[in-house]
C-alpha positions in Angstrom: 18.1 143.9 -33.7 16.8 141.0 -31.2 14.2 138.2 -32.4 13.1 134.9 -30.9 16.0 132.4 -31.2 14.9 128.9 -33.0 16.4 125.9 -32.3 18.5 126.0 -35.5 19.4 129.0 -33.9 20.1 127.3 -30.4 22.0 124.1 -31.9 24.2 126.8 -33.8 24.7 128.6 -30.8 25.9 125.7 -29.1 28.3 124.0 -32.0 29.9 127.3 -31.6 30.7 127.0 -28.3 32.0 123.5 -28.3 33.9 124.3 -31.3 35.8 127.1 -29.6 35.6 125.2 -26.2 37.4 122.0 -27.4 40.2 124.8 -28.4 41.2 125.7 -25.7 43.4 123.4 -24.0 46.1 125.3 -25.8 48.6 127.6 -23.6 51.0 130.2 -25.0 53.8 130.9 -22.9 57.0 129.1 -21.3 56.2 126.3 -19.0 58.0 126.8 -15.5 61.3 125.3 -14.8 62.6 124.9 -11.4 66.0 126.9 -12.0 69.5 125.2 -11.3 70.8 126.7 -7.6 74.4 126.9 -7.2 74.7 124.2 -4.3 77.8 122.5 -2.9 77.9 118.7 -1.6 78.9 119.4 2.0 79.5 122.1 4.3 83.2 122.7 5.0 83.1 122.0 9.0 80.6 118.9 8.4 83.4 116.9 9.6 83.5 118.8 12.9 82.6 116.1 15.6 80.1 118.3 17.4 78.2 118.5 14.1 76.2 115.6 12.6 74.5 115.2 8.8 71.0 113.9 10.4 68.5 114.2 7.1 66.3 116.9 8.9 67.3 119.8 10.9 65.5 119.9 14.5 62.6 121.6 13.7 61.7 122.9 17.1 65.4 123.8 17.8 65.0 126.0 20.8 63.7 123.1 22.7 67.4 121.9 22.1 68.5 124.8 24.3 66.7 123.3 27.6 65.3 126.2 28.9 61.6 126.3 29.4 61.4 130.1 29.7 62.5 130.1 26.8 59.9 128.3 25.1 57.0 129.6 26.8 58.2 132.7 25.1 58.3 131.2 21.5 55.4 129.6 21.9 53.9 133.1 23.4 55.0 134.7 20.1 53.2 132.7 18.0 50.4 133.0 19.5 50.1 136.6 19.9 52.7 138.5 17.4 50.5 140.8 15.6 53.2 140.8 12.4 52.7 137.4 12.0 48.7 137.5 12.6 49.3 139.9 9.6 51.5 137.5 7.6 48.4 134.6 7.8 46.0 137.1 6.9 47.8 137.9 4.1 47.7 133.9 2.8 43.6 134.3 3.4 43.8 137.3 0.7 46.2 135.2 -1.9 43.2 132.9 -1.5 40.9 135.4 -2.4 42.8 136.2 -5.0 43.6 132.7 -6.9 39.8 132.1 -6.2 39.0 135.7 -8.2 41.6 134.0 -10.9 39.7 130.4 -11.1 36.5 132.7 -11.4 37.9 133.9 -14.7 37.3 131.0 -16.8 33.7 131.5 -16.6 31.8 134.1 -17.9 33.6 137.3 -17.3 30.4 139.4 -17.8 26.9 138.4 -16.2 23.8 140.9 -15.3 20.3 140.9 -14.7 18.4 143.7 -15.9 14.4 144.9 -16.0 12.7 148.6 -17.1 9.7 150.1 -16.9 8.7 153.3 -19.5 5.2 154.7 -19.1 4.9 157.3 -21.5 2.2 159.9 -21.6 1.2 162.5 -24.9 -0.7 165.5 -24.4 -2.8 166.4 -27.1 0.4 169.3 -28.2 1.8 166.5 -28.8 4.7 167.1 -25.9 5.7 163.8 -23.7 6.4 163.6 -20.4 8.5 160.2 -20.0 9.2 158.5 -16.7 11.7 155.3 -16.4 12.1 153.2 -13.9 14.6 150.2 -13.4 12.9 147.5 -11.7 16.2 145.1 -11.7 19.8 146.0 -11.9 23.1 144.0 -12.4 23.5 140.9 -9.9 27.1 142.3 -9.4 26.2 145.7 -8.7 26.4 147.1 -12.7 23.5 149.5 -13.6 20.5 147.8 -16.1 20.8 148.5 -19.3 17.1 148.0 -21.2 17.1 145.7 -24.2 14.8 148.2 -26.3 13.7 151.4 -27.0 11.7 153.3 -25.4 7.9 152.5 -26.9 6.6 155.2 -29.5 3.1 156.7 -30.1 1.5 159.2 -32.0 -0.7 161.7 -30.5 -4.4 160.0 -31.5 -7.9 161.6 -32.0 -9.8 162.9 -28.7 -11.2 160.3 -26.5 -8.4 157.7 -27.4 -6.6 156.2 -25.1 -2.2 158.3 -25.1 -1.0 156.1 -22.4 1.9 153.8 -23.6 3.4 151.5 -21.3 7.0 149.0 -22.6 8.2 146.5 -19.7 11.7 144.4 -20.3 13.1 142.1 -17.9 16.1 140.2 -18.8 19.8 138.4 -18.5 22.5 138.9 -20.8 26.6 137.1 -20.3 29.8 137.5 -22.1 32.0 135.0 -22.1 35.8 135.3 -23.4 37.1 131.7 -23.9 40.3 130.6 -22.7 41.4 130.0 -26.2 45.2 131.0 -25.7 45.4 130.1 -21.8 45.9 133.2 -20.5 43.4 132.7 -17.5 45.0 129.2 -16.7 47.7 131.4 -16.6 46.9 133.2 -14.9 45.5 130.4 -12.2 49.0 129.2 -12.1 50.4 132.6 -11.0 47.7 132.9 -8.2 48.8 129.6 -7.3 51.9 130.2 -6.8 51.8 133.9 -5.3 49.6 131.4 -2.2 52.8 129.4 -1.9 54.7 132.9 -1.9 52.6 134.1 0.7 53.1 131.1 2.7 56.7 130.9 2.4 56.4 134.9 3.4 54.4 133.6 6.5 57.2 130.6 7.6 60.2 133.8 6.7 58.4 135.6 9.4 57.6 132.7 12.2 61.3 131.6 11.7 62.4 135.5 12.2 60.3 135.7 15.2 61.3 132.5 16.3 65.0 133.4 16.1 64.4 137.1 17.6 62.9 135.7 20.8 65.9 133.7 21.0 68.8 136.1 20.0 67.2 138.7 23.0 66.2 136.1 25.4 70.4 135.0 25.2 71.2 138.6 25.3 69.4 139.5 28.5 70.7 136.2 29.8 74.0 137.5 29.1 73.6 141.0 30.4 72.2 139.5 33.6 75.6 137.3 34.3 77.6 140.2 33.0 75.6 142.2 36.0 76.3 139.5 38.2 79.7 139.7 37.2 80.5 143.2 37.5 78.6 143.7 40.7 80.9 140.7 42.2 83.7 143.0 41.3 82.4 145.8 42.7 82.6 144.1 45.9 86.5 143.3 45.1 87.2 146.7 44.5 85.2 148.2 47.3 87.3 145.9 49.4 90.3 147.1 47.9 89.6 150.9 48.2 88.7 150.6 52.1 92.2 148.8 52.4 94.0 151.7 50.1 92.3 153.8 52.6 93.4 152.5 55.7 96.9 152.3 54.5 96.8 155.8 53.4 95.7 156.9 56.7 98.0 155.0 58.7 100.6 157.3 57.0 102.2 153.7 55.0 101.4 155.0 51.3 100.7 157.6 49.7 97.3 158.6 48.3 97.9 157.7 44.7 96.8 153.9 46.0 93.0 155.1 47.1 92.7 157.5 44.3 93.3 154.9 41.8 91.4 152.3 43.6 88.4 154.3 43.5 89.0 155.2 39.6 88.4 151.1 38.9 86.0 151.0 40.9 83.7 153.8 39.7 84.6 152.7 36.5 83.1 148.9 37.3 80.0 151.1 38.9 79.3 152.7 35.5 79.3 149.4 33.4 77.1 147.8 35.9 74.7 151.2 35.4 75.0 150.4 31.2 74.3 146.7 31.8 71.1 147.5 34.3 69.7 149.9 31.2 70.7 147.1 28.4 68.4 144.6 30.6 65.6 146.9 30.4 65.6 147.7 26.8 66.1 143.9 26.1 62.9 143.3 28.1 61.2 145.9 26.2 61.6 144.6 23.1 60.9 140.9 24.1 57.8 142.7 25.1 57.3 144.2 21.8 58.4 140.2 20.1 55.2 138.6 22.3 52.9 140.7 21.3 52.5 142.9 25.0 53.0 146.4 25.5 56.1 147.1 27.4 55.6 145.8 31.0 57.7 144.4 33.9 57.4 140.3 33.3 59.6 139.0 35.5 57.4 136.0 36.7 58.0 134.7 33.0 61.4 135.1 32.9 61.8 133.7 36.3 65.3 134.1 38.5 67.1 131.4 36.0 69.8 134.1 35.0 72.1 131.2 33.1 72.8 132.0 29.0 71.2 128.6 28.1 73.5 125.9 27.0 74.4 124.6 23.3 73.9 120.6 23.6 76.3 118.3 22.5 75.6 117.3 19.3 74.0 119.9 16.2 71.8 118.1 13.6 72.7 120.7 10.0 72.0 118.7 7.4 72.9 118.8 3.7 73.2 122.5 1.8 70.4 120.8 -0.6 68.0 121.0 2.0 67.9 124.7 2.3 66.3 124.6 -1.0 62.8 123.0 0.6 63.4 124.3 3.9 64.4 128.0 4.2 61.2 129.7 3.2 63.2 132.5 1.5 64.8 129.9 -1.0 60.8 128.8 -1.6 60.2 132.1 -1.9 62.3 132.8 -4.5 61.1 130.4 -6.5 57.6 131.0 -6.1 57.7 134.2 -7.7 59.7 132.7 -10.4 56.8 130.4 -10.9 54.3 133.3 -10.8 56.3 135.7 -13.0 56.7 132.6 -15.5 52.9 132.3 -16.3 52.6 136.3 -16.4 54.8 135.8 -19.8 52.0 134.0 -20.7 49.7 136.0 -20.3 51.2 138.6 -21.4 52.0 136.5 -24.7 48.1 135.8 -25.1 47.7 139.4 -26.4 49.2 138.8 -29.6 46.8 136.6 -30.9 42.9 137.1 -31.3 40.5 136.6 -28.7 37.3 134.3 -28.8 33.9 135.3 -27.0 30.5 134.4 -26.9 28.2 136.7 -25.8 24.0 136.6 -25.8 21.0 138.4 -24.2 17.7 136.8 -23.6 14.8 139.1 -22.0 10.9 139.2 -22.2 9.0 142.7 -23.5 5.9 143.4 -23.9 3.2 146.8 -22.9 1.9 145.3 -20.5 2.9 143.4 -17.3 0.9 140.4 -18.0 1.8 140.5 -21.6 5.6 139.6 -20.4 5.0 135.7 -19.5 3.4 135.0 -23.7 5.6 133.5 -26.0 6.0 136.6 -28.2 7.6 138.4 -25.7 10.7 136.8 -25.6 13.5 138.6 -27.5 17.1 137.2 -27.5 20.7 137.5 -29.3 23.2 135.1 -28.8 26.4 134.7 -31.3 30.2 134.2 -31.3 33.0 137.6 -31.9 36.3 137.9 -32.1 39.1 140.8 -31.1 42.4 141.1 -32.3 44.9 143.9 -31.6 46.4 143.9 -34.4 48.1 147.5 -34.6 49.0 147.2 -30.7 51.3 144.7 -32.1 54.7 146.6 -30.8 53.2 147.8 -27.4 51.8 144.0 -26.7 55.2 142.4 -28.1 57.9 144.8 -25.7 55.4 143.7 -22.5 56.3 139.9 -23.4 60.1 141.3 -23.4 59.3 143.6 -20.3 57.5 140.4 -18.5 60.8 138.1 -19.8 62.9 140.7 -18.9 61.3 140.5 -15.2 61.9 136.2 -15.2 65.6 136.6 -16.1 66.3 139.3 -12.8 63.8 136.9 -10.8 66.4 133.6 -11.6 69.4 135.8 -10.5 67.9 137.0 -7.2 67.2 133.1 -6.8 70.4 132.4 -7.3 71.8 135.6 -4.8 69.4 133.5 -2.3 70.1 130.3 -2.2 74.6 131.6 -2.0 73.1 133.9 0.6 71.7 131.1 2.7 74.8 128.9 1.9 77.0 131.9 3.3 74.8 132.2 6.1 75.0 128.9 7.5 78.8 128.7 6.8 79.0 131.8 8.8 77.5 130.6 12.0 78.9 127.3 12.0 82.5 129.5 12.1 81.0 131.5 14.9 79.9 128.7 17.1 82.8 126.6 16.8 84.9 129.6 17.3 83.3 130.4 20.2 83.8 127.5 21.7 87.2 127.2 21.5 87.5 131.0 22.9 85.2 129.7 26.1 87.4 126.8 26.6 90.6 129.2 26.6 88.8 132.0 28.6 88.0 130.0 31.4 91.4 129.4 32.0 92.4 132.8 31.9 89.5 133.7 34.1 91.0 131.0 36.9 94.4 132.5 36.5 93.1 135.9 37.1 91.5 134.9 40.3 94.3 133.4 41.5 96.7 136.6 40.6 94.2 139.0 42.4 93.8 136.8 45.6 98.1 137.3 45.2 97.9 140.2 44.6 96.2 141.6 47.4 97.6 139.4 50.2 101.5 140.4 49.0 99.7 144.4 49.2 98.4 143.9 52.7 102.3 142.3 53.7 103.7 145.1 52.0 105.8 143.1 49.7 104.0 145.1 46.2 102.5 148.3 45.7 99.0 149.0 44.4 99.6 149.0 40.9 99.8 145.1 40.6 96.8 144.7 42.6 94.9 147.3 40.5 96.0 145.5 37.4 95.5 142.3 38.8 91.5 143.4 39.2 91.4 144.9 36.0 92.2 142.5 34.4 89.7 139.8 36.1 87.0 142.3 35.2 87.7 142.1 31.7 88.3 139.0 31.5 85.3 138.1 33.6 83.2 139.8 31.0 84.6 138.5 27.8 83.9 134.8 29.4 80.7 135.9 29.7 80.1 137.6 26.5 81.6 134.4 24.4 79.1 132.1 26.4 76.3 134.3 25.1 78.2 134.3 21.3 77.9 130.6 21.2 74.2 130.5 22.1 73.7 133.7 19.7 75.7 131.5 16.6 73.6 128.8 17.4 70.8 130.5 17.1 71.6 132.2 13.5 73.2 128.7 12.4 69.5 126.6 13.1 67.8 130.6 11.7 70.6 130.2 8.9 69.2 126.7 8.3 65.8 127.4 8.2 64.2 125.5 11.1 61.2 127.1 13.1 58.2 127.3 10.5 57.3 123.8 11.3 56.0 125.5 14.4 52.8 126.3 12.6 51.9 122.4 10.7 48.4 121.5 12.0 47.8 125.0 13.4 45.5 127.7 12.0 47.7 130.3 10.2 45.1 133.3 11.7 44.1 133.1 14.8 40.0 132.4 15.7 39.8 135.9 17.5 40.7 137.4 14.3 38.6 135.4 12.0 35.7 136.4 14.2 36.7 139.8 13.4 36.5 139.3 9.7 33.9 137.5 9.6 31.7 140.3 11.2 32.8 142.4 8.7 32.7 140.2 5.6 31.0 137.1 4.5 34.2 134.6 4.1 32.3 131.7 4.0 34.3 128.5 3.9 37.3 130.5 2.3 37.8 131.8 6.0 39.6 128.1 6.9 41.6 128.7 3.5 44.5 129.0 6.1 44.7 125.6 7.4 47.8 124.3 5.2 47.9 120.7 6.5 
């Protein structure tokens, strides 16, 4: 039933809400707890003297590499990778969504609503009814009419059958946060944002480190090329003097047949290494954002692996925990999953609302603006489900359940990360040590084919040494010039390892303008739009 609300009514009204209001400061549910990571002091080659423990790990690393090629291409890639455009547009929507959260503590239900009944009787007393709604929902929701529809009975001849019953009004519900479950649930929104943005620095670093590993790659297959072709050269050489001496009747032709078998041999590699090249540059195409495509004036004619330098900043393994964004990750979710216990946890106890209509009727139009019209309902409920207990009760164990695999799979991380970095550091300075050895045995070969071949044309050994003699270079050649490109590829997966590269994107837009433009067209962002800008 709806009546005009006195002010006894209104000051009742309102003690009820501050009562209830001054409640709820209270929050069910654990607090979060930044989980204990299984970290160790130092890393076990710290002591290496081409490794030093600088506080902070070079965050734009690849400048370290002094090669401008590539860093045009890094910087390319974050300008135009469309999996990373994704990733920032993906921390615009966790803004959406913490702001739909923080939206919760107000009133959950609002509309705006208006009708219009004209009713006509015949004198047989039938009806013919029409309604209109002159106002609907604010939010979309369909009006739903405070009254009923005005009644009438069929009067004498001559009198006037015509009824007429207009209602405009607002009504709200508001469900308090009595137990905390939607500052809950603002501290889960929260920190799925900080998710998404570690999700975004996971993929800039990726990105970062796959431009790198395939721009060392074709850098290797180039000198491999180089390599291989020189050979080819050696061989060729080789095969023409084979030939001669077979035809000069002085050997047999065993020596021409097998000087052309290495030699064909080298052809084909040098065929494998020209298609490697070409699927490298395709996906470095794919990395920057481009449709496959010959670019060849950014990559230049510099066909050097690019250079470790002499000293590697790698920290502490406690750093990892604040600067690989899949450690941050990690815990992120932890955070969020811990406030979804507590909201889960709210639905054991009752909920508080307050809920009230106010709205003006009257038969006629003009009649809606007197004081009688007004009509109103306004009062405080309550909802407990009470025989949901068991259902409500295994979710808080299911949601608990969830927290306990999430601090395991933190801990997997953080030992993965550790593993990683130990792993590279193994690889670089192994590397090294195998360049440093190879090089000699890349002289020595050179020196044993040049032998070889003059002691061939003098007659003094067959063609067997002189065929191994090239072999030989050619492989070792090769795996000189594969272990150069190893340590560049170690040192990129120890600084990937180590979580440098997101730093690329402090003071930058997450999504670029072009795309904003885009969504803004489409939807009215407002000011949430710039929600990217993590300063």
């Amino acid at each position: 039933m709806t009546r005009v609300l006195q002010k006894r009514d209104i000051a009742r009204f309102g003690m009820w809400a501050l009562a209830l209001g001054a409640l709820g400061g209270c929050k069910v549910g654990p607090d979060f707890v930044e989980p204990h990571a299984p970290v160790v002091q130092d890393w076990t080659m710290a002591a290496h003297p081409q490794f030093e423990r600088g506080e902070d790990v070079v965050a734009r690393w690849w400048e370290a590499l002094n090669d401008p090629v590539l860093n045009e291409l890094v910087e390319t890639t974050y300008r135009q990778n469309p999996s990373l455009h994704a990733a920032g547009v993906r921390v615009l929507e966790a803004q959406a969504r913490r702001a739909i959260a923080f939206g919760l503590l107000f009133p959950q239900h609002q509309e705006a609503f208006g009708d219009w009944t004209w009713n006509q009787l015949s004198e047989n007393a039938g009806a013919t009814t029409l309604d209109r709604n002159l106002a609907q929902n604010a939010a979309g929701v369909v009006a739903n009419p405070l009254g009923t529809v005005a009644n009438g009975v069929v009067g004498e001849p001559g009198l006037d059958t015509t009824f007429h019953n207009w209602q405009l009004g607002l009504g709200a519900s508001w469900e308090l946060d009595f137990w905390g479950r939607y500052r809950r649930g603002i501290e889960a929104a929260d920190a799925q944002v900080l998710a998404t943005l570690a999700d975004y620095d996971d993929v800039l670093v990726s990105l970062v480190a796959e431009v790198a590993t395939h721009y060392v790659l074709l850098r290797t297959y180039e000198e491999q090329l180089a390599v291989a072709r020189s050979n080819v050269t050696i061989q060729q050489r080789s095969l023409e003097l084979a030939e001669t001496k077979f035809e000069g009747g002085i050997t047999t032709g065993l020596d021409p047949a097998q000087a052309a078998a290495l030699l064909h041999d080298t052809e084909a590699k040098a065929i494998e290494l020209e298609s490697r090249i070409a699927q490298t540059k395709s996906t470095l195409c794919v990395l920057l954002g481009l449709p496959p495509q010959d670019f060849s004036q950014i990559l230049g004619d510099n066909r050097l692996i690019p250079s470790a330098p002499d000293q590697i900043t790698i920290g502490i393994p406690a750093d990892l925990l604040r600067r690989r964004p899949d450690v941050r990750r990690a815990e992120r979710v932890l955070a969020a999953q811990s406030a979804v216990i507590g909201i889960a946890t709210a639905d054991l106890y009752p909920s508080f609302s307050l809920s009230g209509d106010f709205g003006l009727a009257a038969e006629h139009f003009s009649g809606l603006w007197r004081g009688n019209s007004v009509q109103a309902f306004a009062g405080p409920s309550f909802r407990w489900a009470i025989l949901n207990y068991g259902r409500i009760e295994n979710n808080v164990r299911v949601q608990d359940a969830a927290y306990q695999a999430l601090i395991s799979n933190y801990e997997s991380v953080v030992l993965r990360a550790q593993g990683e970095v130990e792993s590279a550091m193994a690889g670089f300075l192994g590397a090294r040590k195998q360049v440093e050895t190879l090089t000699l045995s890349v002289n020595a070969a050179e020196r044993a084919v040049n032998l070889a071949e003059q002691q061939y044309r003098g007659g003094i050994a067959d063609y067997t040494r002189v065929l191994t003699t090239q072999d030989f270079l050619t492989t070792t050649q090769d795996r000189l010039v594969f272990t150069r490109g190893a340590v560049a590829l170690n040192l990129v997966a120890m600084y990937r390892s180590l979580g440098g590269g997101w730093e690329l994107r402090e003071g930058q837009d997450l999504v670029p303008e072009t795309i904003k433009e885009q969504m803004k067209a489409r939807t009215n962002w407002g000011e949430m739009i710039n929600a990217d800008r993590i300063r």
